[in-house]
BALOBA-1460 file (C-alpha; in Angstrom, 3 decimals):
// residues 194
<rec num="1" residu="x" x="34.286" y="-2.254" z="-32.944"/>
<rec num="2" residu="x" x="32.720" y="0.994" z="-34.660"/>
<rec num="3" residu="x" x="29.786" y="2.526" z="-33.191"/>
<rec num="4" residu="x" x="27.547" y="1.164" z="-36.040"/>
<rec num="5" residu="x" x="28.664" y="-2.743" z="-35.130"/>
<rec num="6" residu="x" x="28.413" y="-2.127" z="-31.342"/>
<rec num="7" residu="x" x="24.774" y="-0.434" z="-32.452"/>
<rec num="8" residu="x" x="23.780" y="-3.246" z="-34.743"/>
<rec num="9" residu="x" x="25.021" y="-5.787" z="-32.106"/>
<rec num="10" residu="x" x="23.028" y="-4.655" z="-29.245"/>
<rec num="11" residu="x" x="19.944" y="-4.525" z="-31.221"/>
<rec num="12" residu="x" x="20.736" y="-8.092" z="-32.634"/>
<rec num="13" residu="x" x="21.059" y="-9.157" z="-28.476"/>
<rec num="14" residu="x" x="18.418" y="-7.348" z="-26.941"/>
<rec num="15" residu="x" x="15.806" y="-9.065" z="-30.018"/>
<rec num="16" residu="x" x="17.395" y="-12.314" z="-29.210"/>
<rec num="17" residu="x" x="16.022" y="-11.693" z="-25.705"/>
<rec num="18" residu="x" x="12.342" y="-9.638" z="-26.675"/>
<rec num="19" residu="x" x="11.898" y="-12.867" z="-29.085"/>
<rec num="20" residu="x" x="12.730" y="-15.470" z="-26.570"/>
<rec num="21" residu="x" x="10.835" y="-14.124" z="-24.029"/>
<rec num="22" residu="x" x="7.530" y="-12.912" z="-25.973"/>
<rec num="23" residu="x" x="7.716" y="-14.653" z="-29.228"/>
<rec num="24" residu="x" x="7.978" y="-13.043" z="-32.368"/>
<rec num="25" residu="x" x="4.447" y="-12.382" z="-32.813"/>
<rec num="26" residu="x" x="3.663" y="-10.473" z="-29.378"/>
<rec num="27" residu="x" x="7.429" y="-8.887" z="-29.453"/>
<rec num="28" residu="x" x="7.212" y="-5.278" z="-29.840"/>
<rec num="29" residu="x" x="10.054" y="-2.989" z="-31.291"/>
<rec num="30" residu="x" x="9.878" y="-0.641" z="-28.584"/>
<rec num="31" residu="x" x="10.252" y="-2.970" z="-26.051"/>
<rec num="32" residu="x" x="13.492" y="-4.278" z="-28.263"/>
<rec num="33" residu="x" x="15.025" y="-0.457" z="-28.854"/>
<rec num="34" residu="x" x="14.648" y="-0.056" z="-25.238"/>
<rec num="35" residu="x" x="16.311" y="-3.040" z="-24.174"/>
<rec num="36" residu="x" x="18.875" y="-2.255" z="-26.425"/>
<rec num="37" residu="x" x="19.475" y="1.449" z="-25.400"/>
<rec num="38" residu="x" x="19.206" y="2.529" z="-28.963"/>
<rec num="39" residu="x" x="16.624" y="4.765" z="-31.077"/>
<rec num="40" residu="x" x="13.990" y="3.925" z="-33.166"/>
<rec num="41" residu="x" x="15.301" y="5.413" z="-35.717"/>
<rec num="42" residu="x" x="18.921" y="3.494" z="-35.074"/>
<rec num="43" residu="x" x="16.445" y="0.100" z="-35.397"/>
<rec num="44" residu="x" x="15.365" y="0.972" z="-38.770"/>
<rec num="45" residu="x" x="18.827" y="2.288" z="-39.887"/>
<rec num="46" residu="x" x="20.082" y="-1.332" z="-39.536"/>
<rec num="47" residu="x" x="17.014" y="-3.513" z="-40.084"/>
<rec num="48" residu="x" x="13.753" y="-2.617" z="-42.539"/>
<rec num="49" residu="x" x="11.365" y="-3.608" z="-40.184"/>
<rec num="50" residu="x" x="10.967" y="-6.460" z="-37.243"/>
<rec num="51" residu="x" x="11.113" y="-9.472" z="-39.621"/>
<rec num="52" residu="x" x="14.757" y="-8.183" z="-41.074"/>
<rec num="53" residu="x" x="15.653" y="-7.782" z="-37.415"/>
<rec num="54" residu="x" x="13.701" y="-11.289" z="-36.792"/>
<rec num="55" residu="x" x="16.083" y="-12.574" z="-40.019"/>
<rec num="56" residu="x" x="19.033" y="-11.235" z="-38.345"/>
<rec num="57" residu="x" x="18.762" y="-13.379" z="-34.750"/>
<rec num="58" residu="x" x="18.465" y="-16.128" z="-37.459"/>
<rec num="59" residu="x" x="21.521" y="-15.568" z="-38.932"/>
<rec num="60" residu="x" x="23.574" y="-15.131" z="-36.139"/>
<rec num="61" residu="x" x="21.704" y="-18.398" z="-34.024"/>
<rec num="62" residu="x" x="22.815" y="-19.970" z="-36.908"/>
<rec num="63" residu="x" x="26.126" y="-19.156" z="-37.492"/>
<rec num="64" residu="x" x="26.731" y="-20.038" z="-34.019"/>
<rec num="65" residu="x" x="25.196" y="-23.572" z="-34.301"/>
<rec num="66" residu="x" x="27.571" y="-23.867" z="-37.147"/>
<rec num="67" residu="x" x="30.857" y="-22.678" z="-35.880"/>
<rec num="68" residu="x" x="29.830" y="-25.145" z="-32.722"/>
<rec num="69" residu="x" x="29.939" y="-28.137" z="-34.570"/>
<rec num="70" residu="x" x="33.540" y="-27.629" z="-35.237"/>
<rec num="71" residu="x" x="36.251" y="-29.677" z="-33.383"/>
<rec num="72" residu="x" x="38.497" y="-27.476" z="-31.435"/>
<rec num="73" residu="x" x="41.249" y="-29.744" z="-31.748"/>
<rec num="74" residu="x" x="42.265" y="-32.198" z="-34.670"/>
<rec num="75" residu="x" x="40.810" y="-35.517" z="-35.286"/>
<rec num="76" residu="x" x="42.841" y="-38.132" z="-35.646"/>
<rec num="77" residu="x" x="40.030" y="-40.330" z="-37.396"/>
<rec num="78" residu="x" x="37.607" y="-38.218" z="-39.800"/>
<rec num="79" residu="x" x="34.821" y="-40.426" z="-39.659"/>
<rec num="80" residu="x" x="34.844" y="-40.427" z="-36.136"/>
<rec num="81" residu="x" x="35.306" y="-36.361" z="-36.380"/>
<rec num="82" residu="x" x="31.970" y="-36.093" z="-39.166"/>
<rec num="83" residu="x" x="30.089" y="-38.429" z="-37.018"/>
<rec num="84" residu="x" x="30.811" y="-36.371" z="-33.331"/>
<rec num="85" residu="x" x="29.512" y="-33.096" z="-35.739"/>
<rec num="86" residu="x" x="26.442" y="-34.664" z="-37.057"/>
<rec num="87" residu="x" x="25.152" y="-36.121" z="-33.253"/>
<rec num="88" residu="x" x="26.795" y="-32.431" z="-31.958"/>
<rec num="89" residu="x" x="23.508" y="-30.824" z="-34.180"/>
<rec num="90" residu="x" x="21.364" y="-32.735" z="-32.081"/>
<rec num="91" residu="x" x="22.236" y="-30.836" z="-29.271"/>
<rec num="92" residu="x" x="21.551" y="-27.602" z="-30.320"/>
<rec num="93" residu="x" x="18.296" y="-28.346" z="-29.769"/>
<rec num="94" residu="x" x="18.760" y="-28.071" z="-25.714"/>
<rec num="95" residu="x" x="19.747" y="-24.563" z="-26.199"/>
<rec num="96" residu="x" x="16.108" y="-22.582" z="-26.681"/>
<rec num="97" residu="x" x="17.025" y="-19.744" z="-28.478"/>
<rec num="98" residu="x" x="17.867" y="-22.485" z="-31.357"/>
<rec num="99" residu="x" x="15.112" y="-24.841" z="-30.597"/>
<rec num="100" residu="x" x="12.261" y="-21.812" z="-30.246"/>
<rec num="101" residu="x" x="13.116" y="-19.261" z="-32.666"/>
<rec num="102" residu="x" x="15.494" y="-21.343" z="-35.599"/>
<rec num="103" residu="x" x="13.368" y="-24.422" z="-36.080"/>
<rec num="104" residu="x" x="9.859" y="-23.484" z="-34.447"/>
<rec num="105" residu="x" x="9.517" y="-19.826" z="-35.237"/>
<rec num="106" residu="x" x="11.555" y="-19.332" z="-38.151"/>
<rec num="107" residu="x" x="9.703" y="-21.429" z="-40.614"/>
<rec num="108" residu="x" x="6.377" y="-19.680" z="-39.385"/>
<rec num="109" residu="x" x="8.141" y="-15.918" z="-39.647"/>
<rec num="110" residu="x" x="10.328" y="-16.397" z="-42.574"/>
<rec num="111" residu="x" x="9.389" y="-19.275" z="-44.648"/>
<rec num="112" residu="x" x="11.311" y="-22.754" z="-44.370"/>
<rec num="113" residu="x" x="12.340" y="-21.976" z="-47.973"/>
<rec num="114" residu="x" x="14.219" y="-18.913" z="-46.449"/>
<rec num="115" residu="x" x="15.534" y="-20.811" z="-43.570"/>
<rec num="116" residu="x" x="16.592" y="-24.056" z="-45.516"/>
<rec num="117" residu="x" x="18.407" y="-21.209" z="-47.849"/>
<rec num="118" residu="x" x="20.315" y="-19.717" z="-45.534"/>
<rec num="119" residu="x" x="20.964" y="-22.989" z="-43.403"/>
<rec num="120" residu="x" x="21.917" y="-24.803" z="-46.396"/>
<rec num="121" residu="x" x="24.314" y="-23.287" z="-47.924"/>
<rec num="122" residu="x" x="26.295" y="-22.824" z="-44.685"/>
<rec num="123" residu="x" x="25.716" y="-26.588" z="-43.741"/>
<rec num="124" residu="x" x="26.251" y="-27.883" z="-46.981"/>
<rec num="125" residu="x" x="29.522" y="-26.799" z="-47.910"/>
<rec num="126" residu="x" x="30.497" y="-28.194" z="-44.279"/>
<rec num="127" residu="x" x="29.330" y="-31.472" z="-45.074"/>
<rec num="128" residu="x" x="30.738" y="-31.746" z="-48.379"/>
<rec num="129" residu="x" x="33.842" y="-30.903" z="-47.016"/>
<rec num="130" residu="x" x="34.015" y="-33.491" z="-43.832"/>
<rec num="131" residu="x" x="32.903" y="-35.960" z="-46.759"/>
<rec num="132" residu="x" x="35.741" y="-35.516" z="-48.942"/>
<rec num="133" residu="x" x="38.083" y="-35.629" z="-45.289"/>
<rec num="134" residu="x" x="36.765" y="-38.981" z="-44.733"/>
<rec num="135" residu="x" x="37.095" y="-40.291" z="-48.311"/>
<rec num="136" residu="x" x="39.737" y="-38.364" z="-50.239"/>
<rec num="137" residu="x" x="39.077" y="-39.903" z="-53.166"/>
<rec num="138" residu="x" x="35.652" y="-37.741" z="-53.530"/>
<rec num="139" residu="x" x="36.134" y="-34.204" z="-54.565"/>
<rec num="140" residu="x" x="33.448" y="-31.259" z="-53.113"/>
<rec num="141" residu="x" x="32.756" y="-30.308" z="-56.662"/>
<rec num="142" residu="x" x="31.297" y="-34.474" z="-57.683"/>
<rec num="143" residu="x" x="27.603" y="-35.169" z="-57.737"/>
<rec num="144" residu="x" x="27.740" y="-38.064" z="-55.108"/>
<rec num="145" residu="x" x="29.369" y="-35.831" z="-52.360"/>
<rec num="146" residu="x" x="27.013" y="-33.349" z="-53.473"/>
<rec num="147" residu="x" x="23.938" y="-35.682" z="-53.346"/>
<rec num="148" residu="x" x="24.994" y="-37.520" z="-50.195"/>
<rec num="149" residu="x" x="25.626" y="-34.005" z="-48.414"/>
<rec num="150" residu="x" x="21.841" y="-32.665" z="-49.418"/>
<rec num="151" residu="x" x="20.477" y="-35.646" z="-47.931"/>
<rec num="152" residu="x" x="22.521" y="-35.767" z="-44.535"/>
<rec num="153" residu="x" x="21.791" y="-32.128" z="-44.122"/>
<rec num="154" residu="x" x="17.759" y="-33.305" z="-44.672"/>
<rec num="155" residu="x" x="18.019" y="-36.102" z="-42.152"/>
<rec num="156" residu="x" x="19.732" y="-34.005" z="-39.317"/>
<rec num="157" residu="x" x="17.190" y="-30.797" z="-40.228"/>
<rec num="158" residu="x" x="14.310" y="-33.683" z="-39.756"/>
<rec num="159" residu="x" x="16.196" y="-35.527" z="-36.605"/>
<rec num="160" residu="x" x="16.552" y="-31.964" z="-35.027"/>
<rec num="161" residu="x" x="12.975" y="-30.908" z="-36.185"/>
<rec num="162" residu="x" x="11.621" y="-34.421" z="-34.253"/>
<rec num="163" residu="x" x="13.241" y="-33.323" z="-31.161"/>
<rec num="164" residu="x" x="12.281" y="-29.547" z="-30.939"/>
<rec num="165" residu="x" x="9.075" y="-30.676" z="-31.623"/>
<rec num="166" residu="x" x="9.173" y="-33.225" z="-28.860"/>
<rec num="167" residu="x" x="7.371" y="-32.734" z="-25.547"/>
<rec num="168" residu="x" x="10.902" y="-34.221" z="-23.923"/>
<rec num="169" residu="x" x="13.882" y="-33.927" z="-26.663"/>
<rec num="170" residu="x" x="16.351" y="-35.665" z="-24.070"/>
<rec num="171" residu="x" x="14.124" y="-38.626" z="-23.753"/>
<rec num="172" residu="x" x="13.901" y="-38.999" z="-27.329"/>
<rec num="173" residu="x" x="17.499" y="-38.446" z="-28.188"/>
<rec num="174" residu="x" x="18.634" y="-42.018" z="-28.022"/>
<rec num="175" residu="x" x="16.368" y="-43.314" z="-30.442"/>
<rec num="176" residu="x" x="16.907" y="-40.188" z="-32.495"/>
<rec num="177" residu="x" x="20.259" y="-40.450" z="-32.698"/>
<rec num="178" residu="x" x="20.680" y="-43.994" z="-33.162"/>
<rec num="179" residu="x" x="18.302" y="-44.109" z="-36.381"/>
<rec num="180" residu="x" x="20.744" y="-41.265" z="-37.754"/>
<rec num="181" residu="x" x="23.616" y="-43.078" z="-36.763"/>
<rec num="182" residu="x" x="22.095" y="-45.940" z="-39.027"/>
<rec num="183" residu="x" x="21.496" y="-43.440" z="-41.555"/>
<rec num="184" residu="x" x="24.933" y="-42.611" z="-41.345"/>
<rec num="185" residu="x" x="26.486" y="-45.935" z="-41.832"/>
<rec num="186" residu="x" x="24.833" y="-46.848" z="-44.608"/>
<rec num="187" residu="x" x="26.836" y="-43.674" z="-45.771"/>
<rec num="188" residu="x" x="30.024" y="-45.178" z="-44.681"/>
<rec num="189" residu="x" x="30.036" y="-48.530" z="-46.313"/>
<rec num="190" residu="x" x="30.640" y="-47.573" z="-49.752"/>
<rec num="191" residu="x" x="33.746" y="-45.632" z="-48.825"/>
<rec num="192" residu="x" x="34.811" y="-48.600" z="-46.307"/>
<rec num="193" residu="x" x="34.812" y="-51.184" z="-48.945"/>
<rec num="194" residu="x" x="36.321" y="-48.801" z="-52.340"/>
């Protein structure tokens, strides 16, 4: 890794930390150059100003949300394998760097606009891809994969809003997850019965 990665990284780690612990409103940039070991100046070589640096936490939270919802192995069944993904979302809400800063503060900092963007396009292609695994006779590029991938992305963004919101996400989880898991067989039936 090249000095300008490692820098970038440990900026990107120690803000993960400042914002978790303070928030993004009370974090300060010295406290986050500090933590990091780096320069002022190295901060703003890399990010514009605290909410590109804020943007970039974003990013990598959730890339990592993303890239967890992958199976490590093959699935033998691929509606089994798109379900396990979609209830696997719900749990990034137990992890608080996801549940704080990607669904509480993000919105507030960046815009949702911003963060659906981002989230979105990322998410979307994902779905529209398990969709097409579990009925091959869809194609990623039709209007009802595309349709029915918006508006599974929109019900697990709301399911996983409901529970960071939540004053106890793991009580509310069951009934969370089985109203999506209605949502999502509703989905299934048309392919079931072509």
């Amino acid at each position: 890794m090249r000095d300008a990665e490692r820098t970038r990284e440990a900026l990107l780690d120690a803000a993960l930390e400042v914002f978790l612990r303070d928030g993004y409103a009370t974090a300060a940039t010295e406290e986050i150059v500090a933590v990091a070991g780096v320069t002022r100046g190295a901060l703003y070589h890399h990010f514009a100003n605290k909410r590109d640096l804020f943007r970039g936490v974003i990013m990598r939270i959730q890339k990592e949300a993303e890239e967890s919802l992958v199976p490590e192995e093959p699935v033998d069944d691929p509606w089994e394998g798109f379900t396990a993904a979609v209830l696997a979302s719900l749990d990034a809400v137990y992890d608080q760097a996801t549940r704080r800063l990607l669904l509480i503060e993000a919105p507030a900092v960046l815009g949702w606009a911003e963060v659906r963007e981002t989230h979105r396009n990322s998410s979307l292609r994902s779905l529209e891809r398990m969709l097409v695994a579990v009925d091959p006779e869809e194609t990623e590029s039709s209007i009802r994969t595309s349709v029915l991938a918006h508006l599974l992305v929109a019900a697990v963004e709301e399911a996983m809003l409901y529970l960071a919101h939540s004053d106890d996400p793991a009580r509310d989880r069951p009934q969370v997850q089985a109203q999506l898991l209605k949502i999502l067989a509703v989905v299934r039936k048309p392919a079931v019965s072509a």
